[in-house]
C-alpha positions as CSV (number, residue, x, y, z in Angstrom):
1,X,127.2,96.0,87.6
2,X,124.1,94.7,89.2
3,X,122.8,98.6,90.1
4,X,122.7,99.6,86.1
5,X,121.1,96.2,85.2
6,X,118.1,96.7,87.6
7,X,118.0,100.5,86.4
8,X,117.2,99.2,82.8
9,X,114.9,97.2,83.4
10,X,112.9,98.9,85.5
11,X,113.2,101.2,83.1
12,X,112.2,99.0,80.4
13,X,108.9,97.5,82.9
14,X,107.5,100.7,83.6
15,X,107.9,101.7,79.9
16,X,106.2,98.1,78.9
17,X,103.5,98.8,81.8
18,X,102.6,102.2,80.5
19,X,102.7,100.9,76.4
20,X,100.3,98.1,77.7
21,X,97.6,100.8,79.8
22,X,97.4,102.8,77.0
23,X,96.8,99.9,74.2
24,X,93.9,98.5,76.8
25,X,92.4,102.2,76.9
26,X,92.0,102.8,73.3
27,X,91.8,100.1,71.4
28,X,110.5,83.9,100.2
29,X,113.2,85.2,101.9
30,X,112.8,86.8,105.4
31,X,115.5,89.2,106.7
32,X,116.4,92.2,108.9
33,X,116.8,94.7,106.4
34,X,120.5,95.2,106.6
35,X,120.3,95.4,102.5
36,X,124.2,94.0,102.8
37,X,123.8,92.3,98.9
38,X,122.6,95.8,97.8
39,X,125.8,96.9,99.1
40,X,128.2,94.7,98.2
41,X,126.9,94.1,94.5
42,X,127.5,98.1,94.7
43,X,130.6,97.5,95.4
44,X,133.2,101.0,96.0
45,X,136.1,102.2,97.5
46,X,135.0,103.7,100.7
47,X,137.8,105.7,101.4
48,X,136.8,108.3,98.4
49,X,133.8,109.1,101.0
50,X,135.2,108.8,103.7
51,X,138.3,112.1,102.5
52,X,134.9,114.4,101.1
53,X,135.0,117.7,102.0
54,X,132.2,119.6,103.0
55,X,132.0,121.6,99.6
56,X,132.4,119.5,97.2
57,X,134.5,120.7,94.0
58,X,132.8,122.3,91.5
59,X,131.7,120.1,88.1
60,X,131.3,120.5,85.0
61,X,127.5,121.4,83.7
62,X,125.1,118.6,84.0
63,X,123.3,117.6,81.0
64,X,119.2,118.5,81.5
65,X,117.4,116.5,83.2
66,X,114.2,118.5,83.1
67,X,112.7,116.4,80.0
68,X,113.2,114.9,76.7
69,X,111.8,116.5,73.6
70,X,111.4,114.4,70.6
71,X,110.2,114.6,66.6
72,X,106.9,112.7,64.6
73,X,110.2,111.3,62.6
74,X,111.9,110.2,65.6
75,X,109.2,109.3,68.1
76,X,107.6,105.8,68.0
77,X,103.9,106.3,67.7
78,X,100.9,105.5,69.5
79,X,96.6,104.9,68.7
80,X,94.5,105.6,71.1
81,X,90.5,105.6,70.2
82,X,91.0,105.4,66.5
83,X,93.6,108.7,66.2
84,X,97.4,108.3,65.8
85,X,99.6,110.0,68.2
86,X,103.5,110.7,68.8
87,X,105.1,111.0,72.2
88,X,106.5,114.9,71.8
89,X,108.0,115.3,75.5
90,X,109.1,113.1,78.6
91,X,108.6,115.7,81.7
92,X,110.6,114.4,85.0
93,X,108.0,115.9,87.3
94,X,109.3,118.2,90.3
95,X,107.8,119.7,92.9
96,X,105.7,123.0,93.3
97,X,105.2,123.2,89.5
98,X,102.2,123.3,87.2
99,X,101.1,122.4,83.7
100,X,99.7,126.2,83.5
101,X,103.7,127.4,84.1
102,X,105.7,129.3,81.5
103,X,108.0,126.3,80.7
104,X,104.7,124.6,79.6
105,X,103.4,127.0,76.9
106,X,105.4,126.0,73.9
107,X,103.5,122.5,73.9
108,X,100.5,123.9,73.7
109,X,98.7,125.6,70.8
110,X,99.0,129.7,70.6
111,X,101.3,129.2,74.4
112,X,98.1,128.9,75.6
113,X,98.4,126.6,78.3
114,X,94.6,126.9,80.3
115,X,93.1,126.5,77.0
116,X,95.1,124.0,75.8
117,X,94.6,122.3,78.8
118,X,90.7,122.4,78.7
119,X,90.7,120.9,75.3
120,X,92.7,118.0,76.5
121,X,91.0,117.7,79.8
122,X,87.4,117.8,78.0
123,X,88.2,115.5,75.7
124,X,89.1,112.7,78.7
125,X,92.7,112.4,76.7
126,X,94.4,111.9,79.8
127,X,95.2,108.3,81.2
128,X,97.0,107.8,84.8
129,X,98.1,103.8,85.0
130,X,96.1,103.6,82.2
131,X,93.2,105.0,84.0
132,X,91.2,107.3,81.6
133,X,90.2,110.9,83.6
134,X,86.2,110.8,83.5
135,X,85.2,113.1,81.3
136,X,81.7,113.8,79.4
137,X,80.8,112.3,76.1
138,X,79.0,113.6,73.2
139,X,76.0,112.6,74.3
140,X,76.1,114.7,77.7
141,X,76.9,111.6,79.6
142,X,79.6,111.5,82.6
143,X,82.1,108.6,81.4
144,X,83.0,107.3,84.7
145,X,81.5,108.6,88.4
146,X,85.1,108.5,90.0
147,X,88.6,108.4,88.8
148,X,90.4,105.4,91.0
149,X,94.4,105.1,90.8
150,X,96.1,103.0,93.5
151,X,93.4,101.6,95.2
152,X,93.1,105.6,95.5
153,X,90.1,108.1,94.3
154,X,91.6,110.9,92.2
155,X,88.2,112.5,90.9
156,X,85.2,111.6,92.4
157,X,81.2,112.7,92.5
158,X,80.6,114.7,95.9
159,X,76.9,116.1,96.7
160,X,76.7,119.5,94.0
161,X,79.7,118.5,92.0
162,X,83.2,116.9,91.8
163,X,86.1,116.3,94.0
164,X,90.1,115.7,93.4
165,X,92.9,115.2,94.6
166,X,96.5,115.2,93.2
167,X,98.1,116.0,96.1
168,X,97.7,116.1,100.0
169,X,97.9,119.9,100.0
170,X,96.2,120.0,97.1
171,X,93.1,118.3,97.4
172,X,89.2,118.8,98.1
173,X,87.5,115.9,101.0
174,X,84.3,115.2,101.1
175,X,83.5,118.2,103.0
176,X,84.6,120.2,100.2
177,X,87.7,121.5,102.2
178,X,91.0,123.0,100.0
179,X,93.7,123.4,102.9
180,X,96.2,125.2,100.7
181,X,96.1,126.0,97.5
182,X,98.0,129.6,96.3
183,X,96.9,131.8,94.6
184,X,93.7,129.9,93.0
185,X,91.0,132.0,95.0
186,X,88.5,130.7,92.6
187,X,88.4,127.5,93.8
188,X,87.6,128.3,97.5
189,X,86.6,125.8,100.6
190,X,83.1,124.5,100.1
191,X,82.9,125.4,96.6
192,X,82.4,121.8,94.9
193,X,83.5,122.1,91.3
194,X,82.0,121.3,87.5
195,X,83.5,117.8,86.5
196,X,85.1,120.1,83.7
197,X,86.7,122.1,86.5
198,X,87.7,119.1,88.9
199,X,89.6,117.3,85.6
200,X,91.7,119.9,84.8
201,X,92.6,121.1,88.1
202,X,93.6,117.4,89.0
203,X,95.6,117.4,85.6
204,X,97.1,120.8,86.3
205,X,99.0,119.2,88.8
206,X,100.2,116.1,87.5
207,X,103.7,117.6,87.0
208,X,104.6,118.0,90.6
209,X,105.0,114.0,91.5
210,X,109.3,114.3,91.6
211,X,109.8,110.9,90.7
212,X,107.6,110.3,88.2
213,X,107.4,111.1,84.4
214,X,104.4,112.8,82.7
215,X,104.4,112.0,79.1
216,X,102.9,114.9,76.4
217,X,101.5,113.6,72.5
218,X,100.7,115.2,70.2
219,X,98.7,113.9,67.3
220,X,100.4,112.7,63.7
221,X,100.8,115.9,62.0
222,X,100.5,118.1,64.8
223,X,103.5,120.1,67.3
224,X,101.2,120.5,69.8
225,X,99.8,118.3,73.0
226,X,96.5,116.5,73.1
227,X,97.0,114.0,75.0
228,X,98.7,112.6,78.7
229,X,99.8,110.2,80.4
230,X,101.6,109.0,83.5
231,X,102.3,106.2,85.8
232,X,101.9,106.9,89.7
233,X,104.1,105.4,91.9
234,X,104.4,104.5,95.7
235,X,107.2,103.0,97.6
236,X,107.5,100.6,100.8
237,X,110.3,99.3,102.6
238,X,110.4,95.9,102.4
239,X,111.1,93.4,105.6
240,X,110.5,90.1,104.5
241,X,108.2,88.4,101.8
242,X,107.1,85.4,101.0
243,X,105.5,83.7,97.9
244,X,102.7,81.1,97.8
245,X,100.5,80.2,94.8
246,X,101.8,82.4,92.1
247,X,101.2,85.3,94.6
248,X,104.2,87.5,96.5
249,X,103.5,88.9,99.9
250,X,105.4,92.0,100.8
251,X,105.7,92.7,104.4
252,X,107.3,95.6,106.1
253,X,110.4,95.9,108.8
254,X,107.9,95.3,111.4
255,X,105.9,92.5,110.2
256,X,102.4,94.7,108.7
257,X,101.5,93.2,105.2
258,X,102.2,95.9,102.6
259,X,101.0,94.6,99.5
260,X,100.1,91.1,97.5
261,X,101.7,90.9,94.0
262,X,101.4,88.1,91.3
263,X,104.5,86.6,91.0
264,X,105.0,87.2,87.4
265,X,104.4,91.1,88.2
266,X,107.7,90.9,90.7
267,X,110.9,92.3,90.2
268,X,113.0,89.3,91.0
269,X,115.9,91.5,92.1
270,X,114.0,92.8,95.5
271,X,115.0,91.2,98.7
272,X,114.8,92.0,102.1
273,X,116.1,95.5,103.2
274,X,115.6,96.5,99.6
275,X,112.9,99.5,98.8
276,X,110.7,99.0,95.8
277,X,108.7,101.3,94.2
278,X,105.0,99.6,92.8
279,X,101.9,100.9,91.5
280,X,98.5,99.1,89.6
281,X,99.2,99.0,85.8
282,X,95.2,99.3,84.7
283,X,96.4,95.9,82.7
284,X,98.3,94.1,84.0
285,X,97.3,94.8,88.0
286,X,100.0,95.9,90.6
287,X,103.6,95.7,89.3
288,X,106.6,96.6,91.5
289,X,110.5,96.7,90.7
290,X,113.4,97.0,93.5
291,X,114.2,100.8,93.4
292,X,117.4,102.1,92.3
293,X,120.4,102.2,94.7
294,X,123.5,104.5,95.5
295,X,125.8,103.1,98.0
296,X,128.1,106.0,100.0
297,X,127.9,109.0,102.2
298,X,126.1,112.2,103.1
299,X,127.8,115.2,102.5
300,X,126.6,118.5,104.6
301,X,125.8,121.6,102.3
302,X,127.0,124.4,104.1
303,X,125.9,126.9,101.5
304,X,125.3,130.4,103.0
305,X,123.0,131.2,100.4
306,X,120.4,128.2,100.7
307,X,118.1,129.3,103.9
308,X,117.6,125.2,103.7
309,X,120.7,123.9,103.1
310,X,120.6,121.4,105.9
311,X,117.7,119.9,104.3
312,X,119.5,119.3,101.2
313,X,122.8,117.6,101.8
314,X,124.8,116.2,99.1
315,X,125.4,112.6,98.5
316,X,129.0,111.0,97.5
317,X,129.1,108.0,95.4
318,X,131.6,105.6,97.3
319,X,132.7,103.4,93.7
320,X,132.9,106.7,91.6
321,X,133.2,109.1,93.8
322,X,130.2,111.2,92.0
323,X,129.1,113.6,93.8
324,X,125.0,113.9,93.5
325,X,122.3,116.5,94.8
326,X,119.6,114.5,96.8
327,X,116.2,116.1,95.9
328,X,113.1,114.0,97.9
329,X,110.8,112.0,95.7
330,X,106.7,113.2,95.7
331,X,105.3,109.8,95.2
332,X,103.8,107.3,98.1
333,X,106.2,106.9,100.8
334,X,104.6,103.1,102.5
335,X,106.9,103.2,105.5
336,X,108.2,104.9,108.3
337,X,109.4,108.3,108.9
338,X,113.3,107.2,109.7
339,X,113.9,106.3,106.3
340,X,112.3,109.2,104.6
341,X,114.1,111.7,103.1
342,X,113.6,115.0,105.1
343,X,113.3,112.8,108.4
344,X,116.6,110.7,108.0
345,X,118.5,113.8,107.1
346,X,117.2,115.2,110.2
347,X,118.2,112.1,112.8
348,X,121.7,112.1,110.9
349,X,122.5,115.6,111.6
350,X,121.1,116.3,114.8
351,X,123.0,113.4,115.7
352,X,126.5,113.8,114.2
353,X,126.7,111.5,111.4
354,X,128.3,113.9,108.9
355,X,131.6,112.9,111.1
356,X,130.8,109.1,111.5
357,X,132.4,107.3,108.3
358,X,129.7,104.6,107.7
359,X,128.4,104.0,104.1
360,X,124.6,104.5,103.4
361,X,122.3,103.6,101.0
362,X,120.4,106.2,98.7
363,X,117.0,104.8,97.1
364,X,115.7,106.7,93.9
365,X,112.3,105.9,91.6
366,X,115.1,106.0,88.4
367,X,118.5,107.4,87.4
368,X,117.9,111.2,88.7
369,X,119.6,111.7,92.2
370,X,116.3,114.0,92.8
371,X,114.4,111.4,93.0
372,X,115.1,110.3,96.3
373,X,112.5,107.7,98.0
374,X,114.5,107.4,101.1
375,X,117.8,105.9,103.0
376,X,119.0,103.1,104.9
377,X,122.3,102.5,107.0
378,X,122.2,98.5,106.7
379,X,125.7,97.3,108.0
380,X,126.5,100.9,109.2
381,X,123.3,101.3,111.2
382,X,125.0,99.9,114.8
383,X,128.3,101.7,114.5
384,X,125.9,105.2,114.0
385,X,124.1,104.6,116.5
386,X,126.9,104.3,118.9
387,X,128.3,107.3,117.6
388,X,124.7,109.4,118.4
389,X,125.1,107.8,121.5
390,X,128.4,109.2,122.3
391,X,127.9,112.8,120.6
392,X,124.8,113.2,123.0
393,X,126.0,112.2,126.1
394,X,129.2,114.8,124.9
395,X,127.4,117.6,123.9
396,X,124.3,117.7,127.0
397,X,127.5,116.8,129.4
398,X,127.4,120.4,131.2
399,X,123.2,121.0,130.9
400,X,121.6,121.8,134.0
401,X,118.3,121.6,134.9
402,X,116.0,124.9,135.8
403,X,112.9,126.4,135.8
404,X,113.5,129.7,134.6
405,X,117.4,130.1,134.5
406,X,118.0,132.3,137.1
407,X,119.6,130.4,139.6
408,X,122.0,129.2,137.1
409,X,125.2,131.0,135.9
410,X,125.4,132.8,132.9
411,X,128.4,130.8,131.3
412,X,125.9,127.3,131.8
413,X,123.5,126.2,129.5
414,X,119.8,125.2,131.3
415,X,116.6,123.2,129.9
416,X,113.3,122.5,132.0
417,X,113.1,119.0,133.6
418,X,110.3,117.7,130.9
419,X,112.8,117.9,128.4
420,X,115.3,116.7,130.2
421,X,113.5,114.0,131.4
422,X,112.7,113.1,127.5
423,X,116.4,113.4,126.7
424,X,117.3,110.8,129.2
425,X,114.4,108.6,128.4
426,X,115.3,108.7,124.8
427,X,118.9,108.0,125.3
428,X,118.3,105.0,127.5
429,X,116.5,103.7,125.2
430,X,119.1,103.8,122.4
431,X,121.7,102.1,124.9
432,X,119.5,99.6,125.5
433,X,118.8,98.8,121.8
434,X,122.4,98.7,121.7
435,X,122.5,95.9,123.9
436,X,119.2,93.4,122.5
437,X,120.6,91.1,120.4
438,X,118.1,90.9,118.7
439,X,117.4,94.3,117.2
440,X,118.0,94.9,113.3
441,X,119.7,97.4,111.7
442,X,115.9,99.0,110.8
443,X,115.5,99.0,115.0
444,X,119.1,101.3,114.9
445,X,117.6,103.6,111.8
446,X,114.8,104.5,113.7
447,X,116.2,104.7,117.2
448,X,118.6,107.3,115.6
449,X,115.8,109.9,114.7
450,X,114.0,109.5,118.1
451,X,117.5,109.9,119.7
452,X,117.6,113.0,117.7
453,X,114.4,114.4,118.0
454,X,115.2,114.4,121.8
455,X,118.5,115.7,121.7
456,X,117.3,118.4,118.7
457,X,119.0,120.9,117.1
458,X,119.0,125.2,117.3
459,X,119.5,124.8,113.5
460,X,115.8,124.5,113.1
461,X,115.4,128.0,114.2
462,X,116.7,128.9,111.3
463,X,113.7,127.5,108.9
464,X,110.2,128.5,110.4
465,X,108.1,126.0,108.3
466,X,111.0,123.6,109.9
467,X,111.1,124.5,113.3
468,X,106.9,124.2,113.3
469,X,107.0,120.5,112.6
470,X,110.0,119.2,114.3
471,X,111.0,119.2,118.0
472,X,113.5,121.1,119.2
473,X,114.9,119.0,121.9
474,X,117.9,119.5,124.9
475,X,120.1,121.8,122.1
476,X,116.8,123.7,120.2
477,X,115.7,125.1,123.6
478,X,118.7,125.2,125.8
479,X,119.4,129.0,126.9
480,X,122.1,130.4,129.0
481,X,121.5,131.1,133.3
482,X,120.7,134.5,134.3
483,X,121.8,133.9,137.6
484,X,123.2,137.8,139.1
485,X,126.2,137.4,140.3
């Protein structure tokens, strides 16, 4: 099966990649994204999507996914500047957590993770894509004025001390600003840190990439970690590419150049209307591998108990009929909002699709169904957005138009004419994109979320921090007429 191929070897590649970093540290096709080979090479019975329920049946206990421990006697081992290490635990990284958290304190000497942390930090034995975190040497010397992974500064010099950033909420700018940060009143807004300081803050929050894997060894003879190490990823949907010279160009759905890749350093399973996940080695320069794939259907979670349950729909396997949770990926998202994560799920429920029967593609960094890059409909993507069409001409059919509701009855639903006026724009739109032969399925994914940021949805109400960012549209507004009778 051509999905658990490509899962082992980009498994394999991005444990080569990291091997390599750490050895250097110490010692064209064209297409419009449809993704139908990614489908078919999936193969699957769609019918076992199409019968899901909305709950799906209980199963049995997964095995845990959190990490992998391992022994000096059954871990291969490592040098790094002279001094023999063992890898003692694989962390898959998930959001909102912290090297400083309870789970954390049995790797570290006494269970004290901040001083264990220090030690490691201070001693510049931590290495992102082989990157080694700036640290100062015996001497008193600074090892390295910035801390560069991606293409992107991580730890850099700012005027009276250090910056870092692991994170977009997370971060310090060069006007020393921390938008949010917790519980760390220590480390207020224009408060420049110690490079001491900056390190292990930026470190401290290594763990929260979902997605990724942080890596903890410990040194021959010890239980205890002294040394990290992680790859950083980002992701980009891919539209075309093209190679020339022993170089691959990736470009995006819409034709923007996303990247330049030697060709040896290309997964040769990627094509168009595939996602890939890449990132700079330290070695061996930018590396990327076609993401992993699940072909099948979105299941709603209906959970009474989960205030954000319609974030977090389940995800239905059409050849196995596995049912999987769908938690969103940290790492670099390089493309637009309609195939992210939170976004998608958003268009495809505001717009009905938990009752269309089309198959979807899931893309995950690795093997973990929370590790969710993003989605694509391919082949489905026209049929879906026929049936958004439909569902929103059906459900604004008896929407009047007012300016404060009272001259409309009290059994009618009313909305102001601006967002009417948007609605209507917005679903003109989508019936004329069904009619351009020459739109891609890419054209339908996106035209689905704007339909469906225009239409809305009153289950946003439910979630403040979701009804903030997102627009409530015709149905998030819409109140009934106070007209007196």
């Amino acid at each position: 099966m051509k999905n658990k191929k490509l899962r082992t070897l980009t498994a394999f590649l991005l444990a080569a990649a990291m091997v390599l970093s750490l050895a250097a540290c110490g010692g064209s096709s064209d297409g419009d994204g449809s993704a139908s080979s990614a489908a078919s090479s999936e193969g699957g019975d769609s019918s076992a999507a199409g019968e899901a329920s909305s709950e799906p049946e209980a199963e049995a206990e997964p095995e845990d996914t959190e990490g992998t421990e391992n022994t000096e006697e059954t871990s291969e081992t490592i040098t790094v500047d002279g001094v023999e290490y063992y890898l003692l635990y694989s962390y898959n990284c998930e959001n909102d957590t912290s090297l400083l958290d309870e789970e954390f304190s049995q790797y570290f000497e006494n269970g004290d993770n901040t001083a264990g942390l220090y030690a490691i930090t201070n001693a510049g034995n931590v290495y992102v894509n082989g990157v080694r975190i700036p640290y100062t040497t015996e001497s008193g010397e600074v090892s390295a004025e910035s801390m560069v992974v991606n293409d992107e500064e991580c730890i850099w010099q700012v005027d009276g001390g250090w910056a870092w950033k692991t994170h977009l909420t997370r971060q310090w700018d060069d006007e020393y600003n921390m938008p949010y940060l917790e519980g760390e009143e220590d480390y207020v807004a224009g408060q420049p840190l110690t490079l001491e300081d900056a390190a292990f803050k930026y470190t401290q929050y290594l763990t929260i990439y979902g997605g990724q894997t942080l890596e903890f060894y410990a040194e021959v003879g010890s239980e205890y970690v002294s040394l990290l190490k992680t790859t950083m990823l980002t992701s980009a949907l891919v539209g075309s590419m093209e190679t020339a010279d022993g170089v691959t160009t990736f470009y995006s759905p819409t034709g923007e150049e996303i990247i330049e890749i030697n060709e040896e350093n290309v997964d040769s399973a990627i094509e168009a209307g595939d996602m890939m996940i890449y990132w700079n080695d330290g070695e061996l320069g930018w590396v990327c591998q076609r993401a992993v794939s699940y072909v099948g259907v979105l299941i709603e979670n209906t959970d009474p108990d989960n205030e954000e349950a319609m974030k977090e729909p389940y995800f239905q396997v059409s050849e196995t009929g596995e049912i999987m949770t769908t938690g969103d990926s940290e790492i670099g998202k390089n493309f637009d909002e309609q195939y992210r994560h939170t976004q998608f799920i958003r268009g495809h429920r505001r717009t009905d699709q938990y009752n269309y029967d089309g198959e979807l593609i899931m893309w995950c960094t690795n093997e973990s169904p929370d590790t969710v890059i993003g989605f694509t409909r391919a082949d489905s993507a026209y049929g879906a957005l026929e049936h958004a069409v439909a569902y929103a001409e059906e459900v604004t059919a008896e929407i009047v138009v007012s300016e404060d509701g009272t001259d409309v009855a009290t059994d009618t639903y009313w909305v102001t004419q601006d967002i009417w006026d948007e609605f209507i724009e917005g679903l003109e739109a989508a019936k004329a994109l069904l009619e351009d032969e020459t739109a891609t399925s890419n054209d339908y994914d996106a035209m689905i979320l704007e339909l469906g940021n225009v239409l809305g949805g009153t289950e946003d109400l439910v979630v403040e921090s979701v009804m903030k960012a997102n627009p409530l549209g015709v149905v998030g507004t819409m109140a009934l007429g106070t007209m007196e009778s």
